[in-house]
N, C-alpha and C positions, 0 to 999 in steps of 0.2 A: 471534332468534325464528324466522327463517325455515327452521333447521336443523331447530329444537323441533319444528315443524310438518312440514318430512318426515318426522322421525322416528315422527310418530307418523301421520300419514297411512300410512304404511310398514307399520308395526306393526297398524293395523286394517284393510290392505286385505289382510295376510296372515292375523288370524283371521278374518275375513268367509269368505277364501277355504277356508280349513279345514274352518270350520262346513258352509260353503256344503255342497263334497264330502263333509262326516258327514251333514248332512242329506239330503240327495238321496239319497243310500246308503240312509239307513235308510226313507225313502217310500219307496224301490223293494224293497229287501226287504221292507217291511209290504204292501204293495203285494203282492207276491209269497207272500207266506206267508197274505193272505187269500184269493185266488185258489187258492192249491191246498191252502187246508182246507174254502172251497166245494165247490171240483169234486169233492174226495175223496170229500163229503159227500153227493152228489148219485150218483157212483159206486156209494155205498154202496147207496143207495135203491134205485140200476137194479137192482142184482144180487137187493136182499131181493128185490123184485117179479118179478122172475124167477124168482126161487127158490119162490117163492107161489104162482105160477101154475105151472110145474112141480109140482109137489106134488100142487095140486087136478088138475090133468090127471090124473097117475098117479092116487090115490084116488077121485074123481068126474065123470070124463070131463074134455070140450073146456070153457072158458068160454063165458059170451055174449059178445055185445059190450058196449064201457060205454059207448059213444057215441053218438049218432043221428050219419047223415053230413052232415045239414046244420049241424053243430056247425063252430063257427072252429077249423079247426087253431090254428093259433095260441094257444088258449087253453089247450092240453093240454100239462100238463108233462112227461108221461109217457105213452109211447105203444108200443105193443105186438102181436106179430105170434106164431101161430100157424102152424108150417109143416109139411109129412109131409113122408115119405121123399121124396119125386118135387119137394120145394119149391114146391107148392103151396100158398098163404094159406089156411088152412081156419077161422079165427077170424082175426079184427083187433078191437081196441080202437075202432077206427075207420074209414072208409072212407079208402085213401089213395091220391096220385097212382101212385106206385112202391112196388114191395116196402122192408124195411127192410132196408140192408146187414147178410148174414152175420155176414161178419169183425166181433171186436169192434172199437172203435176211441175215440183220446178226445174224436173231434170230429167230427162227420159234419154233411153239409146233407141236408135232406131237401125233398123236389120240395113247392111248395105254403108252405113255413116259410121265415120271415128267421133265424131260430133255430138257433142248434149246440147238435147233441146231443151225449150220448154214448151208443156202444151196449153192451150188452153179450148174450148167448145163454145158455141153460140148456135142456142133455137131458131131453126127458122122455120116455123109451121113442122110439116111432117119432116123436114129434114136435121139432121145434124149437121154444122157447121165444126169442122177441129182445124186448127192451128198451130204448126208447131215451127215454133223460132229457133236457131242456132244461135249455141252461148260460144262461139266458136271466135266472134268478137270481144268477148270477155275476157277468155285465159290469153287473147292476144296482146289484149290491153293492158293486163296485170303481168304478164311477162314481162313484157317492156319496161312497167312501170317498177318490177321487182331489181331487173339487172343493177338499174343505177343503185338504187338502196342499198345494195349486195358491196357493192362497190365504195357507196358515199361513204356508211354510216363505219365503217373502221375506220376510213380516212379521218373524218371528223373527230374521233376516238383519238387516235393517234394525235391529231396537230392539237384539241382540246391537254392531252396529255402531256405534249413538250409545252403547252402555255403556264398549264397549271403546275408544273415543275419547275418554269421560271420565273414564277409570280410568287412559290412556297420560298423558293431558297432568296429570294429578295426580301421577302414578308422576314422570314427567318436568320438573313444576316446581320440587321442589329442585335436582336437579341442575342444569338451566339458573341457577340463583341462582348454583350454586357456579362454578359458568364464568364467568358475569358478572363475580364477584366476584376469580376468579382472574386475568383481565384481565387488573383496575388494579392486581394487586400487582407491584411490582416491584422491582430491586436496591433503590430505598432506602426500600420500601414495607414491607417485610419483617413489619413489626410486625400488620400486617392478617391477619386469620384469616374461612376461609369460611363461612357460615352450615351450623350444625346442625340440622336436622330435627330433630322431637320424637319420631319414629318413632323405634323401634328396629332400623332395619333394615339391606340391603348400603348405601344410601345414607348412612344412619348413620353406620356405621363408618366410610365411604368420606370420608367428611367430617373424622371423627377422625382417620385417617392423615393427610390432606393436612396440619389443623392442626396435627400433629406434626411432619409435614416442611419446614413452613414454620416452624415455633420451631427447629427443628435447624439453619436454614437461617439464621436471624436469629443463634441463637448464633456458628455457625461465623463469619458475617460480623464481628458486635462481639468477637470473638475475633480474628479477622483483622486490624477496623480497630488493636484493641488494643495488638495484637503489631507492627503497622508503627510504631502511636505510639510505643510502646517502645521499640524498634530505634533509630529518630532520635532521640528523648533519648539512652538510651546511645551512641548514635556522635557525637551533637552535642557531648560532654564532651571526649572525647579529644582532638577538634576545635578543642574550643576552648580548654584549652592549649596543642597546638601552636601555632596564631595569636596568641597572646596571650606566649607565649614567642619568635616570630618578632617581633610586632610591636613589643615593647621591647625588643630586638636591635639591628633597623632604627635606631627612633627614640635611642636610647642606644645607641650601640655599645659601650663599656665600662661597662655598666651589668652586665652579669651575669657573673658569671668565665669564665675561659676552658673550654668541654666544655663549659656546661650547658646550653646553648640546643642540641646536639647529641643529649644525655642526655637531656634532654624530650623532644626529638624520636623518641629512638630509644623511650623508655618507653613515651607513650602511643600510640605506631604498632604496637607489641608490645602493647597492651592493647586496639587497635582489631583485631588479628589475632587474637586469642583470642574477640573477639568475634562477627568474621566467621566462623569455623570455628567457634564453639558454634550458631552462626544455621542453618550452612549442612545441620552434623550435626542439629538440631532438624528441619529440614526434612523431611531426609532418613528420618526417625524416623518421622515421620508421615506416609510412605506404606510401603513396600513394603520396605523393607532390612534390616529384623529377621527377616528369614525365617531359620527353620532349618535352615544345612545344611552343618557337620560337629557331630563330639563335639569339644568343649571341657572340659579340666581344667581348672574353676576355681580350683584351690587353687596350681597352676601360675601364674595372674593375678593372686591373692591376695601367693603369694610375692616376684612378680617387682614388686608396687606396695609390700610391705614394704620392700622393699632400699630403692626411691627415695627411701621416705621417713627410711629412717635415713638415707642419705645427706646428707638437708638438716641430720641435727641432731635431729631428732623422735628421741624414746623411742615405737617401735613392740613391743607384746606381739603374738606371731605364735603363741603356744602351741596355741590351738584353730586351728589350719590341719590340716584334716584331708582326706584324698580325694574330691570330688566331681566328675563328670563329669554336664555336661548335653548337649542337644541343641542348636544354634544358631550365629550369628557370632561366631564369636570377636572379632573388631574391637572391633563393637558392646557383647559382655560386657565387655571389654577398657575400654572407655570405662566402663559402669557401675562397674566395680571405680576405675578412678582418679578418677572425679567423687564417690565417697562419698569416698574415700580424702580427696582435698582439701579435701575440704568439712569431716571430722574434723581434718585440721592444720589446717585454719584456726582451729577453734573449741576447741578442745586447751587446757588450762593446762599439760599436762608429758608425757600419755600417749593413745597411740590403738593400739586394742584391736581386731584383726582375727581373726575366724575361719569356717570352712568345716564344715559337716557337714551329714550324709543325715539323714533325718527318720526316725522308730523305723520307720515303714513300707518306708521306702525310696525308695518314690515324688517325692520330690522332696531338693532342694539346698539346703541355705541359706546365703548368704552374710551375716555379721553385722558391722558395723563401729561403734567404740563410741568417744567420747572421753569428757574429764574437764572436757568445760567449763562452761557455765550449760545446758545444755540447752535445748529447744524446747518451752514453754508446752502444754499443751494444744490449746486450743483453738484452736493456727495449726499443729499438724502437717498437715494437708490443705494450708494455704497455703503453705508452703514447695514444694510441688511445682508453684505455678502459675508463667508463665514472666518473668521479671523481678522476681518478689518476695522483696523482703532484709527479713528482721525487725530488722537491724542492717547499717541503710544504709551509716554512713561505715564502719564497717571493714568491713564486705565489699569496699567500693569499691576501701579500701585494699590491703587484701590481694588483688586481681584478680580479685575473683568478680562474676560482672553478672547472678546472681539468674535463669541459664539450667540451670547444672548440674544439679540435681538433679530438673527438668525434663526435659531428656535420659533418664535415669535412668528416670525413670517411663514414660517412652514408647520404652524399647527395654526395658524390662522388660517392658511389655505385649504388646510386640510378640512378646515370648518367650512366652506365655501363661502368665504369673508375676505375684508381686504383691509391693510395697514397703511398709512400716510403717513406724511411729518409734514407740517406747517411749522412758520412762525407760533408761537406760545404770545399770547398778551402780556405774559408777563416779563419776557425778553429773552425766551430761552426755547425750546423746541415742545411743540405739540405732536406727541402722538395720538391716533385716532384709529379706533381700530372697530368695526363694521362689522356684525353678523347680521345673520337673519333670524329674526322673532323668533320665539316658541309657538 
C-alpha cells in the first residue's frame, strides 16, 4: 500500500502543479486583458473630449470652465487644459497646481492627485487642446476583479486535488489487487488467476493478458511435469528387463541359455538409445533448430528412405516421387521423412505408399506417405501427435516406437512454417500429408 500511496500522491501533486501554472496563467492574462480594455477605454474618452472641445473652439470660440476651484481634484475624471501659441493656460476645466504635460503619455501624475492619468492633445488652430483622463477606474476594477482570483484559484487547487486523489486511488485499486494477487502465485500456484475489473479498460485488458500468461504458463508446466512423467516410465521399462534379466542370471546361472541375458541386454539398451535421441531431438525441436537455412530436395529424402525401407523387405510404391524443393534443415526434414516412413512400416499389412509433389499454385510441397493398415480413427488423429501417445500400446512397444515420433514430426514441421494432417489412405490405412512452402 505504501507504493499505492506514492503513486498517487505523485500523480496529484503533479496535476495540482499543472492546474496550478494553467491557472495562474490565465488570472494573469484576465487580469491583463481587463486592464487594457479599461485603459483603452478611457483612452478613447480622453481623445473624443478632446476632439469636442477642439471642435467647439474652432466653431465658437474658448470654453468656460466646468469646475469651481474649490472643487476636490480628486473627484474629476477628466480634466482639461487650454493653451496659445506662447503656452499659456487661457482656459482650464479647473484651477490647477501645474500645467498639464504636453507630450501625450499613458500614465502621468499630476501635482495635487494620488491618480494616473492618461493624456492626450488635440490642435485647434492657434490653440492646444490636453486631456487628461483618470485610470483611477482601472486599479478599481482590477482590484475587485483580483480579490476573487486571490481567493478562487486555491480553492479550485484544493477541490481539483481532493478529485484527482479520488480518481488516482480508484484508477489505482485494481491494479494494486492484481499485484497482490500476483504475489502469492507461484511455481506451484499456477492455477490462480488475477482479478478482472468490470471496466472495460488498459487495466482490463491488462488483466486478461496476465490471465493468459499465467494458463500458458500452467500448461507449459503440466506439459513439462507430463513429459518427465513420461520419460521415467518409458526408461523405467527398459530398465527393468535389463535387471530382471541380470537378476535370474545371478540367481540361476544356467537358467537362461547361453547369449540371452547379453541379447536383452544389448536390446533394450538399443531401445533405451532410441529413446534418448527421440528425447533429445524433441528438445531440441522445441527451441530454435528448425530454422531455415539451405534448399532441400525433398524427393531426394523421400528416395533415399524408399531404398531403406525395401531393404528390410517392405513393398514401397515410390511412383508419385516427384521434384520438390523447400527452404530449411535438411537433417530435421531428413528425420520428418523417416519418422512417417517408420511409423507407415510399422502399421503396413504389405504396402507403404510415398510421394512428393508442388501444389497447383506452386507455392508450397507436399510430402504424402500412405499405408494399408487399420488406419487412425477419427477422432484420435490430433492425439497421435501428442508426445508418448500409442493408440496400440503393445505393438508399438513391440516394434520400438515410444509414441515420440510423430511428435517430432509436428514440431519440426512447425518449425518449418508448414502443417501435418492425417486422412483416410486410399489404400485403407492412414494418409499423412505434410505442407511446406516452396523454395
Amino acid at each position: 500500500m505504501g507504493e499505492h500511496a506514492s503513486v498517487r500522491l505523485r500523480t496529484t501533486a503533479l496535476a495540482v502543479l499543472v492546474m496550478a501554472v494553467a491557472l495562474v496563467t490565465a488570472a494573469f492574462a484576465l487580469l491583463f486583458l481587463v486592464r487594457g480594455s479599461l485603459r483603452g477605454g478611457i483612452a478613447t474618452a480622453a481623445e473624443d473630449r478632446a476632439s469636442a472641445l477642439a471642435a467647439q473652439i474652432t466653431t465658437s470660440g474658448l470654453p468656460a470652465t466646468d469646475v469651481d476651484d474649490e472643487d476636490d481634484l480628486e473627484d474629476d475624471a477628466v480634466l482639461w487644459q487650454v493653451r496659445d501659441a506662447a503656452g499659456t493656460v487661457v482656459r482650464s476645466s479647473r484651477s490647477l497646481p501645474a500645467p498639464l504635460p504636453v507630450e501625450e503619455a499613458d500614465q502621468v501624475r499630476i501635482s495635487g492627485s494620488d491618480q494616473g492619468y492618461v493624456v492626450t492633445t488635440e490642435d485647434a488652430g492657434p490653440y492646444t487642446v490636453i486631456v487628461a483622463a483618470s485610470l483611477e477606474e482601472v486599479g478599481d476594477s482590477t482590484g475587485a476583479l483580483a480579490t476573487p482570483l486571490l481567493i478562487g484559484v486555491p480553492l479550485v487547487l484544493l477541490v481539483a486535488g481532493g478529485i484527482t486523489w479520488l480518481v488516482v486511488g480508484r484508477a489505482l485499486a485494481p491494479v494494486e489487487r492484481i499485484r497482490r494477487e500476483v504475489e502469492e502465485i507461484t511455481g506451484e500456484r499456477l492455477d490462480r488467476r488475477v482479478p478482472e475489473p468490470a471496466s472495460r479498460d488498459e487495466i482490463h485488458r491488462l488483466a486478461q493478458t496476465m490471465n493468459r500468461m499465467l494458463g500458458r504458463l500452467q500448461e507449459s508446466r503440466d506439459r513439462q511435469q507430463q513429459f518427465v512423467g513420461d520419460a521415467s516410465h518409458e526408461l523405467r521399462s527398459p530398465l527393468s528387463s535389463i535387471r530382471q534379466a541380470a537378476e535370474v542370471s545371478r540367481l540361476h546361472p544356467g537358467a537362461l541359455p547361453e547369449g540371452e541375458l547379453a541379447g536383452a541386454v544389448l536390446e533394450e539398451s538399443a531401445r533405451m538409445e532410441r529413446l534418448v535421441e527421440q528425447l533429445l531431438l524433441l528438445t531440441r525441436t522445441g527451441g530454435a533448430a528448425a530454422r531455415p537455412e539451405q534448399d532441400v530436395d525433398l524427393d531426394d529424402l523421400a528416395l533415399a528412405e524408399v531404398r531403406r525401407v525395401r531393404r528390410s523387405g517392405r513393398e514401397v510404391d515410390s511412383a508419385g516421387v516427384g521434384a520438390g524443393r523447400v527452404h530449411g534443415d535438411q537433417t530435421a526434414l531428413a528425420q520428418v521423412v523417416r519418422n512417417l516412413t517408420d511409423n507407415a512400416a510399422r502399421h503396413a499389412r504389405s504396402t507403404v505408399r510415398i510421394a512428393v509433389r508442388s501444389t497447383d499454385d506452386g507455392g508450397a510441397v507436399e510430402l504424402v506417405v500412405e499405408d494399408d493398415g487399420d488406419g487412425i480413427p477419427a477422432g484420435q488423429r490430433e492425439r497421435v501427435f501428442e508426445r508418448f501417445v500409442r493408440l496400440d500400446e503393445a505393438r508399438d512397444r513391440d516394434a520400438g516406437g515410444s509414441g515420440l515420433g510423430l511428435a517430432i514430426v509436428r514440431e519440426i514441421v512447425t518449425g518449418h512454417q508448414g502443417t501435418v494432417t492425417i486422412t483416410e489412405s486410399a489404400l485403407g490405412g492412414a494418409c499423412f500429408t505434410v505442407r511446406l512452402p516452396a523454395s
